[in-house]
Each structure stands twice: as C-alpha cells, then as structure tokens.
C-alpha positions, 0 to 999 in steps of 0.5 A, spaced: 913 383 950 918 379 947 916 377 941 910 380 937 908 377 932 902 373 931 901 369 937 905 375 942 899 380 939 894 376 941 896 375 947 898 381 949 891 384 947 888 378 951 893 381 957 890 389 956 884 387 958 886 387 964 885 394 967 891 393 972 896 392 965 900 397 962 905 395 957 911 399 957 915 395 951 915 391 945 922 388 941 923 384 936 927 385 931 923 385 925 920 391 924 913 390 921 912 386 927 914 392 932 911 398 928 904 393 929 904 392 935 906 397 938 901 401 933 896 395 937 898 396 944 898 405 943 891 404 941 889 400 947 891 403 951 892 411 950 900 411 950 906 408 946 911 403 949 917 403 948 920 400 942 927 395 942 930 391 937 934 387 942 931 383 948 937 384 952 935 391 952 929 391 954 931 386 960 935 392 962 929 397 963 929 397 970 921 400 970 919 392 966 917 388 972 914 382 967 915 379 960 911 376 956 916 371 951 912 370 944 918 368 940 920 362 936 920 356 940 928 355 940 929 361 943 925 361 949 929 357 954 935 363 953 930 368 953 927 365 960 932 364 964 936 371 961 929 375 964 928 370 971 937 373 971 935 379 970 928 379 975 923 379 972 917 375 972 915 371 966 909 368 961 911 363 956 908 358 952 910 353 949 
C-alpha cells in the first residue's frame, strides 16, 4: 500500500479480507499514517509488513507483486505509471 491514510486503511482492510491477501508493505511519509497502519495490517493478519517512507522504494521490493495507491489525487498518475514501470499490478481510485 501506497498511501495509508483514511481511505488507504480502509481499502486494505477491505482487500484483507481476502484469504488469498497478504500485505507485505506500507509507505507513507507521515508517521502516524504508517505506524496505524501497519499496526492494522499485523493484526489482521498475524505479521508485520514492511514499513517505507519512500514509494520508490517499496517499488523496489521485488517480492511486491501489486499496489494499492491511496495517496492524494495529484500524485496518482506519477505513482501508476512508476509501479506499471516497475511490474507491478496496480488498484487505484479516483
């Protein structure tokens, strides 16, 4: 998850529900964000993702095979086409 703010925790709460789901990393760069979330995703399901700050990064991690983007909407088009750049299939909304 890129993004984990209101709507992005929600979202991925939503997606965990899913058996077949694991999160394995959050960014965002304001902390409180970040340490909810990832506090949300280890409950749900047993273990911690990793945590980063810089999306880039995260788009790095080679054992991320999708992204859920749940940042500000004047972000989203950099951040699609850097994940689709880097393989990964994405979920956004609008």
């Amino acid at each position: 998850m890129i993004g984990s703010g209101g709507r992005g925790t929600f979202v991925m709460g939503v997606f965990q529900k899913n058996a077949g789901l694991k999160v394995g990393a959050i960014c965002d760069v304001y902390e409180p964000n970040l340490e909810r979330a990832l506090s949300a995703a280890s409950k749900a399901q047993g273990s911690s993702p990793k945590a980063y700050r810089n999306y880039k990064q995260l788009l790095d991690d080679k054992s991320i095979s999708a992204v859920l983007i749940a940042t500000p909407e004047h972000w989203h088009h950099r951040m699609v086409l850097d994940a689709l750049a880097a393989g990964k299939d994405v979920y956004v909304e609008k």
